[in-house]
C-alpha positions in Angstrom: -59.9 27.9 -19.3 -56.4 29.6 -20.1 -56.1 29.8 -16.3 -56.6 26.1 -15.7 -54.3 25.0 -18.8 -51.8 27.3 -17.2 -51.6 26.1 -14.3 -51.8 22.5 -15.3 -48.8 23.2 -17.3 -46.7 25.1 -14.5 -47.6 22.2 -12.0 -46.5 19.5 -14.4 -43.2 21.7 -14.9 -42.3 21.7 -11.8 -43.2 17.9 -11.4 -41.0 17.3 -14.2 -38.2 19.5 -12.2 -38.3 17.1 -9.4 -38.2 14.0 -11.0 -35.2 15.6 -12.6 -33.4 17.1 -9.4 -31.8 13.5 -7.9 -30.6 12.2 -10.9 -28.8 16.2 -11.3 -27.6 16.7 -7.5 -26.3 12.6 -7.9 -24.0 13.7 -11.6 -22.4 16.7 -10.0 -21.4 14.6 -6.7 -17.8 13.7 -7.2 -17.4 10.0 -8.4 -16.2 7.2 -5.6 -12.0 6.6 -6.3 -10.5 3.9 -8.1 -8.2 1.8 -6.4 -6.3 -1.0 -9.0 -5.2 -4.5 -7.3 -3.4 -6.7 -9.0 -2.8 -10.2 -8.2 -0.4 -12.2 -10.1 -2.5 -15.4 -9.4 -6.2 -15.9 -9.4 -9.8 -14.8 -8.3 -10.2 -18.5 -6.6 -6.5 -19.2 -5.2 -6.2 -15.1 -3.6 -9.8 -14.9 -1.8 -8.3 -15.0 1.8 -5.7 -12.2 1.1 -8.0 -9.9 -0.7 -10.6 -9.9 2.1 -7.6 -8.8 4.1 -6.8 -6.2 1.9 -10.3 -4.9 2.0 -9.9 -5.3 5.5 -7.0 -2.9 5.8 -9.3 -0.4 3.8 -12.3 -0.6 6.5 -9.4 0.0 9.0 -9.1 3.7 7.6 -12.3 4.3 6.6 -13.2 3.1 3.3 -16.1 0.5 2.4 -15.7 -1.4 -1.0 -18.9 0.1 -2.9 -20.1 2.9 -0.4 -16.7 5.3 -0.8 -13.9 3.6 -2.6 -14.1 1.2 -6.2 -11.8 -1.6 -6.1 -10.7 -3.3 -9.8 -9.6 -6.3 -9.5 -7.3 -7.9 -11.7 -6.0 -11.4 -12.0 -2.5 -12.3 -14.5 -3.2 -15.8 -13.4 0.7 -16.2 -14.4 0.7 -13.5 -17.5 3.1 -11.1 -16.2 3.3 -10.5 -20.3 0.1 -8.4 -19.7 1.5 -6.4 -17.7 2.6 -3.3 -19.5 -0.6 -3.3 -21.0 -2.8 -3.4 -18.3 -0.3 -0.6 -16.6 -0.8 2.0 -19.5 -4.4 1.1 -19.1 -4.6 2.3 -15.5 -2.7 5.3 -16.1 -4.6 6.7 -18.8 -7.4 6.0 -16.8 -6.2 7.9 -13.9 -6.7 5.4 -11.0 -6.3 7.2 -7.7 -4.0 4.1 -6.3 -2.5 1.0 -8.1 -2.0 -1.8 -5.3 0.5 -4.3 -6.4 0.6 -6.9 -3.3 2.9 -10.1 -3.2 3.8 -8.9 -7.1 7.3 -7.6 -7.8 6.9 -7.9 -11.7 3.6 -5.6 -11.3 5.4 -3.0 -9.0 8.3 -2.4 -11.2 5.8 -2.6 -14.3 3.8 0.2 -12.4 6.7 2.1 -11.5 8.2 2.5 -15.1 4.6 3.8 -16.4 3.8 6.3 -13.5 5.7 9.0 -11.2 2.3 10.3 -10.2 -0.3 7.8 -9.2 0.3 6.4 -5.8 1.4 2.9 -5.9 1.2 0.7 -2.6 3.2 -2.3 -3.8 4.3 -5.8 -1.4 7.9 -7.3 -2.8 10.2 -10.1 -1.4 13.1 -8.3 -2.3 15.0 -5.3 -0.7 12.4 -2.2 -2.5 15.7 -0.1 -2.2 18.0 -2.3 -4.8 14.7 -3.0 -7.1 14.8 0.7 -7.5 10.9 1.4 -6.1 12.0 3.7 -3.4 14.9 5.9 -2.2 15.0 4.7 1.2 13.2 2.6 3.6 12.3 5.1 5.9 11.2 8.3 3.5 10.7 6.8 0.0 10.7 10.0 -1.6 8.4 8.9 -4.4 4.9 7.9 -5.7 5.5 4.0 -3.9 5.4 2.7 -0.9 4.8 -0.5 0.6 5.2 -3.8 2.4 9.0 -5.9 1.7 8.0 -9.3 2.7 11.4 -11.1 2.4 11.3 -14.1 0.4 15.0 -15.1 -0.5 16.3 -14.2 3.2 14.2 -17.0 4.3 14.7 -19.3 1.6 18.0 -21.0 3.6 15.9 -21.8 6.5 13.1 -23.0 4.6 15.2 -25.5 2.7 16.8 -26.7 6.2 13.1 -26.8 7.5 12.8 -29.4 4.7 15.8 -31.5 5.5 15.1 -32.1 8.8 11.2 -33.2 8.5 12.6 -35.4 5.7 16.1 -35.9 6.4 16.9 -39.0 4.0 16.0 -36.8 1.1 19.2 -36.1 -0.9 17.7 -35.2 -4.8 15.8 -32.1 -4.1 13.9 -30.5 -7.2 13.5 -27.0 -7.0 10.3 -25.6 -9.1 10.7 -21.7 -10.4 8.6 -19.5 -12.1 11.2 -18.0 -14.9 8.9 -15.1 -15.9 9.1 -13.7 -12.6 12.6 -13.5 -12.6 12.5 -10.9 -9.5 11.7 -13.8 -7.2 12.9 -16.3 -8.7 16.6 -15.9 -9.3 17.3 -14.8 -6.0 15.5 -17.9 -4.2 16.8 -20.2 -6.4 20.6 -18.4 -5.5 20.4 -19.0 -2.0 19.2 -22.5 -2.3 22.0 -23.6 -4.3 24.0 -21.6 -2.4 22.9 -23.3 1.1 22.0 -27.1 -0.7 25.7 -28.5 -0.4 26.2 -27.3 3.4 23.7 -29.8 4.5 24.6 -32.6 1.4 21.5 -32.0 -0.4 21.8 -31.7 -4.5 19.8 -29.5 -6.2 17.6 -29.9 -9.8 16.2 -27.1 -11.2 12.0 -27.3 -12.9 10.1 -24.1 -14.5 7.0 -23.8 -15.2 4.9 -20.5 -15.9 1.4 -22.3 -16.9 -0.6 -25.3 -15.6 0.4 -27.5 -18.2 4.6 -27.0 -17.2 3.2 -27.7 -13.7 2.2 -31.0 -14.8 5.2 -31.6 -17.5 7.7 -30.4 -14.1 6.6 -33.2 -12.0 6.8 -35.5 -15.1 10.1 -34.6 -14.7 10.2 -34.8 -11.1 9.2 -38.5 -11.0 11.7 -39.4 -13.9 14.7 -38.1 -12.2 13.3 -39.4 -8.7 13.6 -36.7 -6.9 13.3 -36.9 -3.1 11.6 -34.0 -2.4 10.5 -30.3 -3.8 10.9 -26.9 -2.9 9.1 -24.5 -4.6 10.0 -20.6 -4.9 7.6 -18.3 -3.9 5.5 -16.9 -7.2 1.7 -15.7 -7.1 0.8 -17.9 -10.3 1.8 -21.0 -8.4 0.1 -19.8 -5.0 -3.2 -19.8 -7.0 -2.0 -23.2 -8.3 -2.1 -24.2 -4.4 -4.6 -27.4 -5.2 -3.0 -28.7 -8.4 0.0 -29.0 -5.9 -0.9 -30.5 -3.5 -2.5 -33.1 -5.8 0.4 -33.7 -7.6 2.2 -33.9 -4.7 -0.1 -36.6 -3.0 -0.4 -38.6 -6.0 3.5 -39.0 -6.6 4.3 -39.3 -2.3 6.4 -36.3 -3.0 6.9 -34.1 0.7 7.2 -30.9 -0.6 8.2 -27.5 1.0 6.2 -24.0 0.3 6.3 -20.5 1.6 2.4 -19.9 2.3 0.6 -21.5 4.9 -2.1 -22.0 2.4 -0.5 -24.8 0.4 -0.4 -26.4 4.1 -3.7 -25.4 4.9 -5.1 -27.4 1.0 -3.0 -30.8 2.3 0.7 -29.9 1.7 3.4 -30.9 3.8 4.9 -27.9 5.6 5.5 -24.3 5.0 7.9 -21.2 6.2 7.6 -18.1 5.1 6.0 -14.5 5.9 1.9 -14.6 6.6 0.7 -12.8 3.6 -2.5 -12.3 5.0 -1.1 -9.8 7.3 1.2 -8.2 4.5 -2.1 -7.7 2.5 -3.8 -6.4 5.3 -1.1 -3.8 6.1 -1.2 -2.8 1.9 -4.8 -1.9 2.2 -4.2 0.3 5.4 -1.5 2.2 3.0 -3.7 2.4 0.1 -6.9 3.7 2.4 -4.2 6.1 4.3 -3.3 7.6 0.6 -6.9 8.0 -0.2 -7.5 9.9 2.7 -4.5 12.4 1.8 -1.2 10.7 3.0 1.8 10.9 0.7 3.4 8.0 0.0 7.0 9.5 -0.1 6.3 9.8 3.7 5.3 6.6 4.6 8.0 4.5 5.8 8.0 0.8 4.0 7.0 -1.9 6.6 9.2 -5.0 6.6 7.4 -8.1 7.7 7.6 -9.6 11.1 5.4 -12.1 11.1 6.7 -15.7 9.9 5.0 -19.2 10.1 6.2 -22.5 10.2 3.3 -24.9 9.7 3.0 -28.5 9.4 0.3 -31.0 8.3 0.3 -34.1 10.8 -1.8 -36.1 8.2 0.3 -35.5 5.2 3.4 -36.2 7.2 2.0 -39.7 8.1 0.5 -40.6 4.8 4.0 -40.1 3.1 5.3 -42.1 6.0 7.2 -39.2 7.6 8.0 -39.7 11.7 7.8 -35.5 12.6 9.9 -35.1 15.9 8.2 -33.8 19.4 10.8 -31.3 18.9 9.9 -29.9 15.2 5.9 -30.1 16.6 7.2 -27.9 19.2 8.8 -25.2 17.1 6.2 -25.2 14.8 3.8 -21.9 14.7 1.2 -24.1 13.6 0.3 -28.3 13.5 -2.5 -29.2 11.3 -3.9 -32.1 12.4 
């Protein structure tokens, strides 16, 4: 009988040692990385670019959930939480903070961190903001994608003029909490608004409720047209745009084909979804073991010029064969 209780005892030991042995071997296996992206918009209005940021990552290697965490967090316009949410992340220890099409979150990042990789995207020159050293080695923690917003802004405005070339009052909507973007836009605009006769008014807004109070505005000064300056709050915002927009007969201008895309008029800027793209490729390269000192910043090449036929004729806008023809893109 001692036998048999003995060996019912070492056989439920070892049973017990089994049951046990995944659940040990799966705690000592080292946890997946943590790779912070922040979006200055939100979860609905940045869906296309963040599948092309994950796709970047499956470029290099990394599968979102099998080898790599991904947090994502949305300002949705509070670059107030910014500092915050950095100190957060650094005592936290995330192996990469991604700050795409988000200069405010970049600097923010840079200020609180010389260690943890940042991959950031910014439409100014990364140089002058103070991110980097130099384009080519940029001798630090960050590297990235420089998208160029304010180099484009001139042509963008022109764009504008000659799709709608009796507009004379042109607003100009800014987001004044992202004062990165905004001031220099809104200096080469007024800079480039008298050489074709067009005059310039200047709207903010940094919530959805001074979106609705700028075209208020908008419609009480008349103004012909609007040009708004790249800001991720107002790309989330794309919808309430183009509503606004449709409801006053406003043609407006953007930088993102996705306004364009939702039933704006016309767009010129860089394709973000390619920017983003490129941002995960840098952020899977740095998990992998590349040093982002070494990795040259890419400057975008791609830019689009896209126009929607059907708002153009609802606002009662002829577009010219030849504008069709330089277009990247004609929604129809």
């Amino acid at each position: 009988m001692a036998l048999n209780i003995g060996r019912r005892q070492f056989i439920s030991a070892i049973g017990s040692a089994a049951a046990a042995w995944p659940l040990t071997v799966r705690a000592q296996q080292p946890a997946m990385p943590v790779v912070a992206l922040i979006n200055g918009g939100s979860a609905d209005g940045s869906a296309t670019r963040v599948t092309a940021f994950r796709k970047g990552l499956n470029e290099t290697g990394y599968v979102e959930g099998q080898n790599v965490m991904v947090e994502y967090h949305y300002l949705e316009g509070r670059y107030d939480r910014v500092p915050a949410l950095m100190a957060d992340l650094v005592h936290r220890q995330v192996a990469v903070i991604a700050t795409p099409a988000n200069t405010p979150a970049a600097l923010a990042a840079k200020a609180a961190t010389a260690t943890i990789p940042i991959v950031f995207g910014v439409g100014e020159d990364p140089v002058q903001l103070g991110l980097v050293a130099s384009l080519a080695r940029p001798g630090s923690n960050a590297t990235g994608v420089n998208f160029f917003t304010a180099e484009v802004a001139a042509k963008r405005l022109l764009l504008l003029h000659d799709l709608v070339p009796n507009a004379v009052r042109i607003a100009v909507l800014v987001n004044p909490a992202n004062a990165a973007i905004a001031e220099p836009n809104l200096r080469d605009v007024q800079e480039a608004a008298p050489a074709i006769g067009l005059q310039i008014q200047v709207l903010n807004a940094t919530t959805i409720g001074e979106i609705d109070t700028a075209f208020a505005a908008l419609a009480h000064e008349r103004s012909d047209a609007l040009f708004l300056v790249p800001d991720s709050f107002f790309a989330s915002r794309a919808v309430q745009f183009v509503t606004l927009t449709a409801r006053d007969r406003i043609p407006a201008a953007y930088w993102d084909r996705d306004f364009v895309a939702a039933g704006g008029l016309m767009s010129y800027g860089t394709n973000f979804v390619d920017s983003f793209r490129q941002i995960g490729v840098y952020t899977g390269s740095i998990l992998k073991g590349a040093n982002p000192a070494d990795l040259p910043i890419q400057q975008s090449t791609k830019f689009e010029f896209v126009i929607n036929m059907n708002t153009a004729k609802a606002l009662g806008l002829a577009v010219p064969n030849s504008m069709q023809l330089l277009a990247d893109e004609v929604i129809e």
